[in-house]
ROTOR-308775 format. One line per field, with one value per residue: residue in three letters; z, x, y of N, C-alpha, C in turn. Coordinates in nm, 3 decimals, m for minus. Example, Ala and Ser with C-alpha at 12.3 -4.5 7.8 and 13.67 -1.06 7.14 Angstrom:
REM residues 2
aa (ALA  SER)
n_c3 (0.780  0.708)
n_c1 (1.319  1.285)
n_c2 (m0.569  m0.225)
ca_c3 (0.780  0.714)
ca_c1 (1.230  1.367)
ca_c2 (m0.450  m0.106)
c_c3 (0.780  0.787)
c_c1 (1.320  1.290)
c_c2 (m0.330  0.003)
***
This chain:
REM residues 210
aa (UNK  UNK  UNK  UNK  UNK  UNK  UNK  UNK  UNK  UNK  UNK  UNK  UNK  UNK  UNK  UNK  UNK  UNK  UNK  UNK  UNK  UNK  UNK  UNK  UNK  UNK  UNK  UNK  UNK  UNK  UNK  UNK  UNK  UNK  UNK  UNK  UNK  UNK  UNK  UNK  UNK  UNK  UNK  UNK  UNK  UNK  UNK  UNK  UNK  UNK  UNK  UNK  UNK  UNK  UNK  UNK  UNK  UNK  UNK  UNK  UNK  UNK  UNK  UNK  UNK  UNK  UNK  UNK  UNK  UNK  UNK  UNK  UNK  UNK  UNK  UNK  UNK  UNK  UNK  UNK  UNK  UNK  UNK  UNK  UNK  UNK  UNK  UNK  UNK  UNK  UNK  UNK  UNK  UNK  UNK  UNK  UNK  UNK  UNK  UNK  UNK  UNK  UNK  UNK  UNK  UNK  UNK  UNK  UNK  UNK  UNK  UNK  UNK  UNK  UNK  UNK  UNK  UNK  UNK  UNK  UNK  UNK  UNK  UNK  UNK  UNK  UNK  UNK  UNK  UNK  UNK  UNK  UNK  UNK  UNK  UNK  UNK  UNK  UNK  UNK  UNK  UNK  UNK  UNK  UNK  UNK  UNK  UNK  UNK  UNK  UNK  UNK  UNK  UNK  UNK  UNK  UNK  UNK  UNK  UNK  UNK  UNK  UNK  UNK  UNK  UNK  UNK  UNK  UNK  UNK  UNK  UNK  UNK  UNK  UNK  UNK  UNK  UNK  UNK  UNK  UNK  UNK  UNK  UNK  UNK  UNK  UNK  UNK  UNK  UNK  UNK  UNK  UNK  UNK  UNK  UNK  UNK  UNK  UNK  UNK  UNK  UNK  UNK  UNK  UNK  UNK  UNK  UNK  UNK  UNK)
n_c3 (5.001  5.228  5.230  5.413  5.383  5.451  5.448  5.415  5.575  5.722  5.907  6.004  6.146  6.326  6.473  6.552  6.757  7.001  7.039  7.291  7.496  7.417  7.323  7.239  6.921  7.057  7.292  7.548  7.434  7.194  7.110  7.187  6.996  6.754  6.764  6.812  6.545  6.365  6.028  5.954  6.151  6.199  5.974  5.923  6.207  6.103  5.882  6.057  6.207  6.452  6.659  6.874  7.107  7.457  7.477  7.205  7.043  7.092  7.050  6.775  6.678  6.733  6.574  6.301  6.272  6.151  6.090  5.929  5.740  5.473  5.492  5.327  5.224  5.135  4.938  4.769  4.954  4.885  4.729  4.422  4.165  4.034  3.682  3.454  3.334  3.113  2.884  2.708  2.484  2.400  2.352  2.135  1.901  1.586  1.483  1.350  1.151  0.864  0.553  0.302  m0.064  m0.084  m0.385  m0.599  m0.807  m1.093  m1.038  m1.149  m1.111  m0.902  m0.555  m0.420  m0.198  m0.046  0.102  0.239  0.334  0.564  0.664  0.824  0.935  1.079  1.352  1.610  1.905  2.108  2.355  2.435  2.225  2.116  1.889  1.712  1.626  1.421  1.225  0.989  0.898  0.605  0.522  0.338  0.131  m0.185  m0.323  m0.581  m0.627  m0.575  m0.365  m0.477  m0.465  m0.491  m0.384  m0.152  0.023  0.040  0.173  0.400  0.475  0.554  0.771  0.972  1.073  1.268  1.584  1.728  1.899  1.928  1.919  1.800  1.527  1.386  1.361  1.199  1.008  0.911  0.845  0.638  0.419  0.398  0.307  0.069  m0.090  m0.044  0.044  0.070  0.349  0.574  0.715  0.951  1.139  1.344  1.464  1.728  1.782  2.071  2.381  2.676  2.782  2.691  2.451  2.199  2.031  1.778  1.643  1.413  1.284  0.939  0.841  1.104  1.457  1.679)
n_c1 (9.063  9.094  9.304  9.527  9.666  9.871  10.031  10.396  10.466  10.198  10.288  10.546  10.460  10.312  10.470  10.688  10.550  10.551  10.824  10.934  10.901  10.969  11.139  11.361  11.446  11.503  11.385  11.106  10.853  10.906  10.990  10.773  10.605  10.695  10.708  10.466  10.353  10.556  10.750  10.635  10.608  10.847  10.958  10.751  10.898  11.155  11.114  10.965  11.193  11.237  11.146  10.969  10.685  10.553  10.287  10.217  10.300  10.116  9.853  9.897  9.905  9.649  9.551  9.586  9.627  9.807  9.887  9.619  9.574  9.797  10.057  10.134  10.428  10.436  10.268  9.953  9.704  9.457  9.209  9.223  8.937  8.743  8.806  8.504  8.471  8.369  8.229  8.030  8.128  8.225  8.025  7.902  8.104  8.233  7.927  7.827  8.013  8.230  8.184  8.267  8.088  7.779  7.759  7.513  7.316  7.040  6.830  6.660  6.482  6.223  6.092  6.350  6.554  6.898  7.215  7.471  7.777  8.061  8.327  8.556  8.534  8.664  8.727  8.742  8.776  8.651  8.662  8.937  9.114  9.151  9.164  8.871  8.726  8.500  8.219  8.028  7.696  7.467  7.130  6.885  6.546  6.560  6.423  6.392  6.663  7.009  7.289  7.598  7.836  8.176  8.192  8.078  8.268  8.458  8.305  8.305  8.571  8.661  8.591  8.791  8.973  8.773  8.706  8.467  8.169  7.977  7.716  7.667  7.770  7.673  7.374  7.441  7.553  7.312  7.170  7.294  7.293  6.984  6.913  7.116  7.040  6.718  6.593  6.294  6.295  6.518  6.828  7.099  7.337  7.578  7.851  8.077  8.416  8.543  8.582  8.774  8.655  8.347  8.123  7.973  7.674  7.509  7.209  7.024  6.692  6.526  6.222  6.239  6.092  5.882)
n_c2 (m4.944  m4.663  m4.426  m4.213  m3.937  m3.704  m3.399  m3.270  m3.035  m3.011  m3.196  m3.186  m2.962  m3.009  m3.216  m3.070  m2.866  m3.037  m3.002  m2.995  m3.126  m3.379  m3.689  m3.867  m4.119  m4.332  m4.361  m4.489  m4.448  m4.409  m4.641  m4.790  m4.778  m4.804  m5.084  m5.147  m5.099  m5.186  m5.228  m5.022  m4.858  m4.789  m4.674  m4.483  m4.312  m4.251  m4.075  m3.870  m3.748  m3.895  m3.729  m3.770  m3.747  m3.913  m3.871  m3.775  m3.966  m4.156  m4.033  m4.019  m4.259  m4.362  m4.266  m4.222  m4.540  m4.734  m4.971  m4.994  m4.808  m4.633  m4.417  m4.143  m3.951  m3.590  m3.583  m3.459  m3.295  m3.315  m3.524  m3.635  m3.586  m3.894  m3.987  m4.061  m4.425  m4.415  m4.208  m3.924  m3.837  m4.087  m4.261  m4.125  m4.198  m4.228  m4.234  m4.024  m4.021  m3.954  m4.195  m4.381  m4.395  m4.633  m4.784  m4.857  m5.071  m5.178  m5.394  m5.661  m5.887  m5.987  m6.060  m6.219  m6.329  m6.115  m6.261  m6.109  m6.191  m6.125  m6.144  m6.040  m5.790  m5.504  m5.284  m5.005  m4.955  m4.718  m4.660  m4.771  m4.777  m5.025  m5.287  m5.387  m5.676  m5.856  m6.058  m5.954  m5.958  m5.889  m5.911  m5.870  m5.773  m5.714  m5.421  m5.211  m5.170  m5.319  m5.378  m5.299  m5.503  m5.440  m5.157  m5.186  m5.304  m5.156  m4.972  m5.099  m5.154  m4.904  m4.847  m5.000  m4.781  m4.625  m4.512  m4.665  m4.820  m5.175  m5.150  m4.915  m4.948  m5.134  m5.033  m4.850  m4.930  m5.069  m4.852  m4.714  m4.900  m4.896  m4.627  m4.612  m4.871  m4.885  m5.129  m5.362  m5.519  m5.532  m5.642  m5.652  m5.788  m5.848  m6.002  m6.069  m6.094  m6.274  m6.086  m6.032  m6.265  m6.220  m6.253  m6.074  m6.014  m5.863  m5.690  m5.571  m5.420  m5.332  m5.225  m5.034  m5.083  m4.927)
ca_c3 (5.137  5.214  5.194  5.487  5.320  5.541  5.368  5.516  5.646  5.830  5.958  6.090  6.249  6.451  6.542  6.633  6.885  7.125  7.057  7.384  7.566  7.346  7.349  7.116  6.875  7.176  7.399  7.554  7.351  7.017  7.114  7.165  6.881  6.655  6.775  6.770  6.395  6.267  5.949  5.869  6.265  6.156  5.860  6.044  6.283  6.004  5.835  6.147  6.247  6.565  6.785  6.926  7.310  7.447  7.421  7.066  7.002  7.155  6.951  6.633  6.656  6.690  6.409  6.199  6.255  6.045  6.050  5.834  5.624  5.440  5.499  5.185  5.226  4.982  4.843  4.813  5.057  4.818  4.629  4.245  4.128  3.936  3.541  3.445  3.204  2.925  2.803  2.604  2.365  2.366  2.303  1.961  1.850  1.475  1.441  1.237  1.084  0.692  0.471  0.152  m0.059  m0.131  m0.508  m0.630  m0.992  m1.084  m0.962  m1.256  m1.049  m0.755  m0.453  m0.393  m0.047  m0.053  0.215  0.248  0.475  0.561  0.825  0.823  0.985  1.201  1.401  1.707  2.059  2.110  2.479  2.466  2.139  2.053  1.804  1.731  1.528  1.399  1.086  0.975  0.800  0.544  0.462  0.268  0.033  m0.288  m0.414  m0.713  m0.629  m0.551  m0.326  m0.543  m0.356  m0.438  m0.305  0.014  0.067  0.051  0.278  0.527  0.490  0.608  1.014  1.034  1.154  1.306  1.683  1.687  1.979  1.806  1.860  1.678  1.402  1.288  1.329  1.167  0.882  0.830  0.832  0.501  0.379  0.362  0.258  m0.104  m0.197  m0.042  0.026  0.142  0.450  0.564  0.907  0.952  1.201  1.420  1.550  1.702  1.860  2.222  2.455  2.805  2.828  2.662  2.302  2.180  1.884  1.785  1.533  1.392  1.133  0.910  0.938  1.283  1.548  1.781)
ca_c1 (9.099  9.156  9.437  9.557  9.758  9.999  10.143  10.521  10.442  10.127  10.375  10.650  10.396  10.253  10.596  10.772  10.464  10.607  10.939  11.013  10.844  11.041  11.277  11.479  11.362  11.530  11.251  11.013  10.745  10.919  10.990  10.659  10.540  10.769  10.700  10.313  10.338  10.654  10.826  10.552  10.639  11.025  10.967  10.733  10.983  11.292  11.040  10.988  11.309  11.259  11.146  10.799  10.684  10.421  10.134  10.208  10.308  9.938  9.784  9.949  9.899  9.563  9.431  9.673  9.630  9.933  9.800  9.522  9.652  9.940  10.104  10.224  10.416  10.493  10.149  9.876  9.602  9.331  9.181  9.154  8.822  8.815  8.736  8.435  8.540  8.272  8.201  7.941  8.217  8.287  7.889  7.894  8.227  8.167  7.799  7.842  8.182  8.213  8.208  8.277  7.942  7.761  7.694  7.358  7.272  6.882  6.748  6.623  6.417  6.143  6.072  6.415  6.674  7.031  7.283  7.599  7.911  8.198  8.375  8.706  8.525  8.732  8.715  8.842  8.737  8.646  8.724  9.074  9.156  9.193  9.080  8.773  8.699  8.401  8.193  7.922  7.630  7.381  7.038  6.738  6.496  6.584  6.334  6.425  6.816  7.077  7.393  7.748  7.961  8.282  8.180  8.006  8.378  8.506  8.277  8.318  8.691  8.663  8.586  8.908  9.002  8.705  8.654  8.315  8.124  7.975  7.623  7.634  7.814  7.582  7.245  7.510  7.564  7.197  7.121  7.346  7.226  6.873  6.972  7.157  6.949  6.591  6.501  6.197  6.341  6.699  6.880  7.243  7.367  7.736  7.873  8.177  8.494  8.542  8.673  8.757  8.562  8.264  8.122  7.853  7.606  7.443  7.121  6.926  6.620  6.491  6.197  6.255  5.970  5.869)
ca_c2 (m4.904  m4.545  m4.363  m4.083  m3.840  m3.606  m3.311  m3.291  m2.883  m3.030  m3.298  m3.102  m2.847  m3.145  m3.253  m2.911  m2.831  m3.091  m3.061  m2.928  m3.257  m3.489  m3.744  m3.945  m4.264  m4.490  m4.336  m4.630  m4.393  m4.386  m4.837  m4.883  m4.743  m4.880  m5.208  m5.208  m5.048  m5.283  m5.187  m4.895  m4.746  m4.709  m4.563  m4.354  m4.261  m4.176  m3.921  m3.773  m3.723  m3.934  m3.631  m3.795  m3.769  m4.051  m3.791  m3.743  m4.122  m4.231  m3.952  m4.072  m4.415  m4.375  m4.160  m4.319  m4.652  m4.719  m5.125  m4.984  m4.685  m4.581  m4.284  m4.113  m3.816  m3.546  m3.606  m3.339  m3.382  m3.339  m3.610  m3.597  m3.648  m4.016  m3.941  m4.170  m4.442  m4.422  m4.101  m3.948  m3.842  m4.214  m4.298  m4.106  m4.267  m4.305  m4.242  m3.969  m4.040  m3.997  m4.348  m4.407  m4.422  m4.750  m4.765  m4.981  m5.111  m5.208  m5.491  m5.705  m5.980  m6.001  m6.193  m6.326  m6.227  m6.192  m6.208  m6.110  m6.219  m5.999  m6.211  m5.990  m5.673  m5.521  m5.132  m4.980  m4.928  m4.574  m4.611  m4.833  m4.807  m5.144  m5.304  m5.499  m5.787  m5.962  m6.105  m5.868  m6.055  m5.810  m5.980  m5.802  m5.804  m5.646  m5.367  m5.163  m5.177  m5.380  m5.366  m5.345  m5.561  m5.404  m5.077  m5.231  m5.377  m5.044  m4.888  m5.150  m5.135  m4.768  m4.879  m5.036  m4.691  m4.583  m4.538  m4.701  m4.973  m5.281  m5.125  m4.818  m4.965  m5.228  m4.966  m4.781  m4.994  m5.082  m4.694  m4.699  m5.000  m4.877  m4.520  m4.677  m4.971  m4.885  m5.237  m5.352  m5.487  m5.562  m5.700  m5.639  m5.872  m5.826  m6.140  m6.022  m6.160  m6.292  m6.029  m6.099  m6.414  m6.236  m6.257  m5.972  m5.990  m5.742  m5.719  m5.443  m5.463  m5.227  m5.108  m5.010  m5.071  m4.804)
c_c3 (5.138  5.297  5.283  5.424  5.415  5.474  5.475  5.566  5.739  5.931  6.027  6.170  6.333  6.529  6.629  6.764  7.009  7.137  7.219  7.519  7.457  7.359  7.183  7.052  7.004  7.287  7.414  7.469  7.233  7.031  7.116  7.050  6.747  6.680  6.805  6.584  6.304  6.195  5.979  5.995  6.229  6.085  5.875  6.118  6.218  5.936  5.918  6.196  6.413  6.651  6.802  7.065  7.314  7.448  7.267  7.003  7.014  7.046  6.759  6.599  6.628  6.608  6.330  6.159  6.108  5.975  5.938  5.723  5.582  5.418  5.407  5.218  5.089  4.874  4.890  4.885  4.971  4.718  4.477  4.203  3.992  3.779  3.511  3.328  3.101  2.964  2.739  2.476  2.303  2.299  2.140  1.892  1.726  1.418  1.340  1.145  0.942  0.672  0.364  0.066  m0.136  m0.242  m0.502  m0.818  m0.909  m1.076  m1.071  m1.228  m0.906  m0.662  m0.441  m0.230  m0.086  0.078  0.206  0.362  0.428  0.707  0.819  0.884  1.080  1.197  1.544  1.819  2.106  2.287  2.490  2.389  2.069  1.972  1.806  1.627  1.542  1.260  1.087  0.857  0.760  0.527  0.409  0.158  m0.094  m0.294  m0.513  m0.695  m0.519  m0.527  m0.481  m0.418  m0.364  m0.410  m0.143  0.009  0.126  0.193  0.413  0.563  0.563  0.795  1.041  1.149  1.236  1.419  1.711  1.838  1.853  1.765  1.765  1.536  1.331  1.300  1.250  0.957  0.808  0.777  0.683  0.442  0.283  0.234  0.109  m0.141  m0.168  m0.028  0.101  0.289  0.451  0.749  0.861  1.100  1.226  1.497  1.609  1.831  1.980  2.282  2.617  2.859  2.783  2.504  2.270  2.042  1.892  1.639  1.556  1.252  1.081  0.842  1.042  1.355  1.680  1.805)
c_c1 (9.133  9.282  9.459  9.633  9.799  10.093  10.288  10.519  10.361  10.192  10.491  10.571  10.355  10.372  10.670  10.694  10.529  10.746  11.007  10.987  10.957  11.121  11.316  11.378  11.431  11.432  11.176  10.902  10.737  10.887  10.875  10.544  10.562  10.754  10.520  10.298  10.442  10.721  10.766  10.557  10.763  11.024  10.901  10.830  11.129  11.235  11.066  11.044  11.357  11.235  10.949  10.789  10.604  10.310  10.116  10.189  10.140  9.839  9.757  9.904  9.731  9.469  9.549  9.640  9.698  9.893  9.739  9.560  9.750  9.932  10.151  10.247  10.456  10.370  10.063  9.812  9.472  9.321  9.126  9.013  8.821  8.710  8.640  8.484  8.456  8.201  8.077  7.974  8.208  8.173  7.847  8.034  8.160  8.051  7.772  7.971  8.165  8.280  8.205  8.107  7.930  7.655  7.588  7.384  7.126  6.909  6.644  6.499  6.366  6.128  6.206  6.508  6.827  7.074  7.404  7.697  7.972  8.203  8.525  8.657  8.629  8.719  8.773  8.757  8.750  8.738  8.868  9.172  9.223  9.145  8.969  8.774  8.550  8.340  8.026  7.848  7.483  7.252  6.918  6.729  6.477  6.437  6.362  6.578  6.840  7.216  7.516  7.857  8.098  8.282  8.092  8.160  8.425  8.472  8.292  8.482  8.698  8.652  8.703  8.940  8.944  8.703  8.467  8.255  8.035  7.840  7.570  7.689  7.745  7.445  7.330  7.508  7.423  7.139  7.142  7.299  7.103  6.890  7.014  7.061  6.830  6.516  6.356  6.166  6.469  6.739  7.007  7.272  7.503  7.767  8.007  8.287  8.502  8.648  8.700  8.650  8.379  8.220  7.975  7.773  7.518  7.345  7.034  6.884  6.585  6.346  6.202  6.146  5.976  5.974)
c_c2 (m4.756  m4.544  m4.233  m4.027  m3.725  m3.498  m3.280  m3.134  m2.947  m3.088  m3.216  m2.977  m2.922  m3.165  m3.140  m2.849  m2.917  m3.108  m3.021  m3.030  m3.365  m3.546  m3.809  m4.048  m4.342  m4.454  m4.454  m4.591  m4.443  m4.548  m4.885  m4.856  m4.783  m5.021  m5.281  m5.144  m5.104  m5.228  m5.012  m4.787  m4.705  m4.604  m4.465  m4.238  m4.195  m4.092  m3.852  m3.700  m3.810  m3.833  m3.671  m3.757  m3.846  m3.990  m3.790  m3.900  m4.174  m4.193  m3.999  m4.195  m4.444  m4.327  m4.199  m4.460  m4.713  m4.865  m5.133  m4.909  m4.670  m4.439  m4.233  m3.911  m3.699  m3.538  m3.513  m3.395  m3.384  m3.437  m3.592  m3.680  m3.779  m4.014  m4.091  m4.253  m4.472  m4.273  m4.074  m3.923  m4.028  m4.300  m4.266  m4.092  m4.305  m4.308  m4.128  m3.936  m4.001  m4.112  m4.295  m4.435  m4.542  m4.757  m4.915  m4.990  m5.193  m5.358  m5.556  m5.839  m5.946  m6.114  m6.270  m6.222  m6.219  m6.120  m6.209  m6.071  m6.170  m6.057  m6.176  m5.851  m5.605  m5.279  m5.087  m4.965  m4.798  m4.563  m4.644  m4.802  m4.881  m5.180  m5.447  m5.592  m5.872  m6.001  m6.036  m5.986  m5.932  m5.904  m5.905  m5.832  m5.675  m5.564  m5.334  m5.161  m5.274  m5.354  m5.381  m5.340  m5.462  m5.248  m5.069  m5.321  m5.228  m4.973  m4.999  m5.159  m5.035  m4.805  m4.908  m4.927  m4.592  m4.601  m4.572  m4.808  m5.027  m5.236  m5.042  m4.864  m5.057  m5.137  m4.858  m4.863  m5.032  m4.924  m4.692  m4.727  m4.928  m4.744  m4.534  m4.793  m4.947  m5.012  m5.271  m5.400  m5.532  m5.585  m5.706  m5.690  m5.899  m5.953  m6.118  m6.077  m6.183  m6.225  m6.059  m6.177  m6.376  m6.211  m6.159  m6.013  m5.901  m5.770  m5.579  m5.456  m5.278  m5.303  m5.153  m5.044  m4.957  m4.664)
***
């Protein structure tokens, strides 16, 4: 609903022009003004000081329409422009962050997959800064190297404190992925907690298409 705003200078220059027509708040002017506008005409009328006339009262009432608007005085008249709430700061949250690096050892066997769960993920909300939660799931096919788990703990430990959203961080995490072991392909797969009544997953393969 909008909002009239009245700086109290504009307001007393309005008022002081008729003070010389004016009567009192017990005027039938000020009464009937206060009694088609209710609480929000009084309080009207105790700003004012009670010096209305029924030209002014008429005037008021109807470019006011007090019914509809609130009067706020004391308040600038210009409206602050409303900051958008996602960012493009907020878009590259984390995408080029520094991680910890994810060591490999050789790869001694062909033709097999492995996958690995990490259902304790957890990172932050670039815009709120809350935090997120979900269970990250790795899957590819070994080429000449092979993930070491307890430095793929590490580096996924590292988000905790990362402002990150869920999508960059899993094309985020396969980026790595690929980057240290070189497999021949790989899918990193975000399954991630239910936030106000909605639940996100997120998936990204390597290689990429288009």
């Amino acid at each position: 609903m909008p909002v009239l705003r009245l700086a109290p200078a504009a307001l007393r220059s309005r008022l002081t022009s008729c003070h010389t027509h004016s009567q009192r708040r017990g005027s039938p002017a000020a009464g009937a003004f206060t009694r088609r506008n209710g609480p929000g005409g009084r309080a009207f009328l105790k700003q004012a000081g009670g010096i209305l006339d029924t030209d002014t009262v008429t005037s008021l009432a109807r470019s006011m329409r007090l019914a509809r608007f609130s009067i706020m005085l004391g308040k600038p008249e210009e409206t602050m422009p409303k900051k958008p709430e996602y960012t493009a700061e907020h878009a590259r949250g984390g995408v080029h962050a520094k991680f910890p690096a994810i060591e490999t050892w050789p790869n001694q066997y062909r033709s097999y997959e492995i996958t690995i769960t990490v259902p304790e993920y957890t990172s932050i909300c670039p815009r709120t800064g809350l935090p997120d939660f979900g269970t990250i799931t790795i899957h590819y096919l070994p080429a000449e190297l092979c993930l070491e788990l307890k430095s793929l703990k590490y580096y996924l430990l590292a988000y905790r404190n990362v402002g990150i959203f869920y999508e960059n961080a899993v094309n985020r995490i396969l980026d790595d992925v690929v980057r240290a072991a070189k497999p021949k392909w790989a899918v990193v797969k975000g399954e991630f907690t239910t936030r106000g009544g909605m639940r996100s997953m997120v998936e990204a393969r390597y290689p990429r298409k288009g």
